[in-house]
C-alpha positions as CSV (number, residue, x, y, z in Angstrom):
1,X,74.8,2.3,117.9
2,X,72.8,-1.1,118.4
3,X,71.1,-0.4,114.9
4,X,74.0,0.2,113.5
5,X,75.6,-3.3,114.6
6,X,72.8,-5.1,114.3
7,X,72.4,-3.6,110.6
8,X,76.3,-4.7,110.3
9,X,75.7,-8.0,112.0
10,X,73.0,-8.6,108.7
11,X,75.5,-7.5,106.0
12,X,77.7,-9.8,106.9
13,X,75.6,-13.0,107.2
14,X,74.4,-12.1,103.5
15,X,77.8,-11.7,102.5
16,X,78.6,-15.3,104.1
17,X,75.5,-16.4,102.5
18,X,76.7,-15.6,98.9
19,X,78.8,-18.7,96.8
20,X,81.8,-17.4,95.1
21,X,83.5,-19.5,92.2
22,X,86.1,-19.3,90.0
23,X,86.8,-20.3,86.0
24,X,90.0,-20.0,84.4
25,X,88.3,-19.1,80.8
26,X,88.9,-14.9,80.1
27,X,89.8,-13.5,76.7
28,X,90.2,-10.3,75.6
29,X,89.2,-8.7,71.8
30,X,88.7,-5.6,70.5
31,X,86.6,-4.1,67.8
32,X,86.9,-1.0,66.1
33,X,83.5,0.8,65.6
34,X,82.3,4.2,64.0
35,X,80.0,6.7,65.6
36,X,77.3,8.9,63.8
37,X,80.1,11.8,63.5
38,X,83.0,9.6,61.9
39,X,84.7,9.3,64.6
40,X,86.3,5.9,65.3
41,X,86.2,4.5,68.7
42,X,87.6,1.3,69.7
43,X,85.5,-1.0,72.0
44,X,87.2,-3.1,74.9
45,X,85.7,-6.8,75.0
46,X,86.3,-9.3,77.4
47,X,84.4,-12.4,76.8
48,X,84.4,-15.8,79.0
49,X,82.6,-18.5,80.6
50,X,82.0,-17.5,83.9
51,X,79.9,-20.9,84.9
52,X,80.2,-24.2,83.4
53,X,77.6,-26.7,83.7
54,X,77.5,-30.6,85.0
55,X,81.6,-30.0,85.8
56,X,82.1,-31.2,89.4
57,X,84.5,-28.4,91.1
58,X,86.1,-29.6,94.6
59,X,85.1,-27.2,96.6
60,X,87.6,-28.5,99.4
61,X,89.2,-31.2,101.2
62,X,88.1,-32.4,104.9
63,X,90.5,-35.2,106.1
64,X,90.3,-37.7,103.1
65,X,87.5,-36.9,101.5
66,X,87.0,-34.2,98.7
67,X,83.7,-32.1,99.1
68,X,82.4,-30.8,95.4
69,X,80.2,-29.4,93.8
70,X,78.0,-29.5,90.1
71,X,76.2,-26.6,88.5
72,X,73.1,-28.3,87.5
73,X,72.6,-27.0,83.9
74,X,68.9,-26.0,84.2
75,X,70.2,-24.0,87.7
76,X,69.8,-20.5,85.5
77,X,65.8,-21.4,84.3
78,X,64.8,-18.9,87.3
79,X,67.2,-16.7,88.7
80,X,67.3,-13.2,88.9
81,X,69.6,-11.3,86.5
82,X,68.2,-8.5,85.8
83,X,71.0,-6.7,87.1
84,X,74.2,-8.1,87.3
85,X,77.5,-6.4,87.5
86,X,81.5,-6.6,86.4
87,X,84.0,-6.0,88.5
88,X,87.5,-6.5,89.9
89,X,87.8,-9.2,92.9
90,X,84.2,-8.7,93.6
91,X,84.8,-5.7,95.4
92,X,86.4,-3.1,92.7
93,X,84.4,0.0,91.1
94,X,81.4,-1.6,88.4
95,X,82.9,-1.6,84.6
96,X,80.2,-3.3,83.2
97,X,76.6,-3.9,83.9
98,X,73.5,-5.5,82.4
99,X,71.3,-2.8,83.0
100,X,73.2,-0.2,80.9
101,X,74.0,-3.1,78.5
102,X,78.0,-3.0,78.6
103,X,77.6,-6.6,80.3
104,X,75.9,-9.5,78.4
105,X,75.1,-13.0,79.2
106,X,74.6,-15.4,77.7
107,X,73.1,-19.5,78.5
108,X,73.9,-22.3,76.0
109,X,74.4,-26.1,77.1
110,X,77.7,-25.4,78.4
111,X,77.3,-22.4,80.9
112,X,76.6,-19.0,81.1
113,X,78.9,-17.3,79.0
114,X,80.0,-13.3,79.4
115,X,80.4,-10.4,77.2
116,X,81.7,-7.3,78.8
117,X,82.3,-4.3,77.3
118,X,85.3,-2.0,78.8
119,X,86.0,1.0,77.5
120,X,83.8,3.1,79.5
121,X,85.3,4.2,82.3
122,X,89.2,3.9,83.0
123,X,88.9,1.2,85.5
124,X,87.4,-0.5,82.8
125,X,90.4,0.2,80.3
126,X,93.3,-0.5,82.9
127,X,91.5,-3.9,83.6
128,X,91.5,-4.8,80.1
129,X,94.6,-4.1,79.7
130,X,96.1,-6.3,82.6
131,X,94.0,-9.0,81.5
132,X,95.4,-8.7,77.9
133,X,98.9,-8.6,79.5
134,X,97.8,-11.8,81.2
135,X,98.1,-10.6,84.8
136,X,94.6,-11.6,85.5
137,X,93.5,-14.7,83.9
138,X,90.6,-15.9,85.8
139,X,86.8,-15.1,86.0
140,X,84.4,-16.0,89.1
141,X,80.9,-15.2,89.8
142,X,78.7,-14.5,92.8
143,X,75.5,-15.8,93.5
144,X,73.1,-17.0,96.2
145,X,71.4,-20.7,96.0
146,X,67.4,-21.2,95.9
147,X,67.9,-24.8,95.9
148,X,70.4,-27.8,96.2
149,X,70.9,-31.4,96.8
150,X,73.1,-33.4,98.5
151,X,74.8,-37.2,96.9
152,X,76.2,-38.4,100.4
153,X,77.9,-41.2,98.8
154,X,80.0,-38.8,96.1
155,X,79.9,-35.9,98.8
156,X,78.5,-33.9,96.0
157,X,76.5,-30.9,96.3
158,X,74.2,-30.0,93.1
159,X,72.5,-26.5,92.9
160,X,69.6,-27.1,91.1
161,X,68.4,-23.3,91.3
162,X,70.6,-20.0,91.7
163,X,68.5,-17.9,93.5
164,X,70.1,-14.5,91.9
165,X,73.4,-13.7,90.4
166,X,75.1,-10.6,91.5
167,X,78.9,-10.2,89.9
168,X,80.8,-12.4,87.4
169,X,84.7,-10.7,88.2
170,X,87.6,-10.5,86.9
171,X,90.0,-12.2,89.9
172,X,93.7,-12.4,90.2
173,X,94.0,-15.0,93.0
174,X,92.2,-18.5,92.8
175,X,89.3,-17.7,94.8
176,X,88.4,-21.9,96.1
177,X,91.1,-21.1,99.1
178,X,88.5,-18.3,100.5
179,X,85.1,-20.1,98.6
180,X,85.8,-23.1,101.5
181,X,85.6,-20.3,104.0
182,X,81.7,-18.8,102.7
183,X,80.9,-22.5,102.7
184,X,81.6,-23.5,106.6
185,X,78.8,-22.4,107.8
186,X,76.5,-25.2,106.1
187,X,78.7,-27.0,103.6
188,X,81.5,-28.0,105.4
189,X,79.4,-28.4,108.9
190,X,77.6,-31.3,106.9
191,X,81.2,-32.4,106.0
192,X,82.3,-32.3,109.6
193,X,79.8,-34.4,110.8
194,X,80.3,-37.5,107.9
195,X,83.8,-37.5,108.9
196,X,83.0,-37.6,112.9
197,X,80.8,-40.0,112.0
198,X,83.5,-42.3,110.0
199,X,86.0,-41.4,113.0
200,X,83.1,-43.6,115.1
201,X,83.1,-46.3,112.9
202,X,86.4,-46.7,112.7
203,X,87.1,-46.8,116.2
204,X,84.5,-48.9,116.5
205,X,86.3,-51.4,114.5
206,X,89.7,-50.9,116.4
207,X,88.0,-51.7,119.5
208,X,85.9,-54.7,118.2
209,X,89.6,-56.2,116.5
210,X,91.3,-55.5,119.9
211,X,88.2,-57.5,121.6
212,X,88.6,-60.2,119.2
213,X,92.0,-60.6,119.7
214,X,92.0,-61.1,123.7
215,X,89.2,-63.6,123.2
216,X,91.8,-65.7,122.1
């Protein structure tokens, strides 16, 4: 039983661990092809850009100030891919992977670009077809940081190496409202303590005016 939670307890910190972002850029296509036997078979493809490069993102708000974030565009140069899935919400049954080759990516000097193919299991062709219905419009990926700097000025984080990428998804809701959430355990603790800090100084100043002001 202690194994067990303990093993549980681990799961869950590397889930916490993981960054999860989202891109509104997924398009369906499909092509027509012919096997050996002359049979026609018609492939699935979604295609997208499923990170986008030097484009600050606010990851979210705390008091005034908004807390964002910047792909650096040389984060990919390392990372481990070497088996990366496609999926529904990050969670749903794999339609696509790299290491059968039904899930491509790509790296050009905008992002890393995606090019699933569907049509091999029916998840895969139920998902293609809500997305070309438009019910799902957004992509996100899934990925753990090697590492990152910090811009206190512009409260801007930039990940200068993705430590490996495990999902780029196809998502129905935006996912920044639960991204803040994976982020609170180191992001938004830095972000805590700038704006405790400003809280300080600004009482600080309230006390110094009210000072003033009886000195006269």
């Amino acid at each position: 039983m202690e194994k067990n939670k303990k093993t549980n307890e681990m799961l869950k910190r590397l889930r916490e661990d993981r960054m999860y972002r989202v891109f509104n850029n997924l398009q369906v296509r499909s092509e027509e092809i012919e096997n050996e036997d002359g049979t026609k078979v018609k492939e699935m493809i979604v295609e997208g850009q499923a990170v986008t490069f030097e484009s600050p993102t606010i990851l979210f708000k705390c008091g005034d100030t908004e807390y964002k974030e910047v792909i650096d565009r040389n984060a990919f140069a390392e990372a481990d891919m070497s088996d990366v899935i496609f999926n529904y919400n990050h969670g749903g049954k794999v339609v696509a992977r790299t290491r059968n080759k039904t899930l491509e990516l790509f790296i050009d000097a905008n992002g890393l670009n995606i090019k699933a193919r569907l049509d091999g299991t029916e998840e895969g062709r139920k998902l293609y077809e809500e997305i070309k219905g438009g019910y799902i419009d957004r992509m996100s990926f899934c990925f753990t940081i090697k590492e990152e700097s910090y811009n206190q000025e512009e409260h801007l984080w930039r990940v200068l190496k993705v430590d490996k990428l495990y999902d780029v998804s196809a998502v129905d809701i935006p996912a920044y409202d639960t991204t803040s959430l994976t982020a609170r355990s180191s992001r938004f603790a830095v972000a805590e303590r700038e704006q405790k800090a400003l809280d300080k100084v600004k009482l600080q100043k309230e006390r110094s005016k009210k000072i003033i002001f009886k000195t006269y």
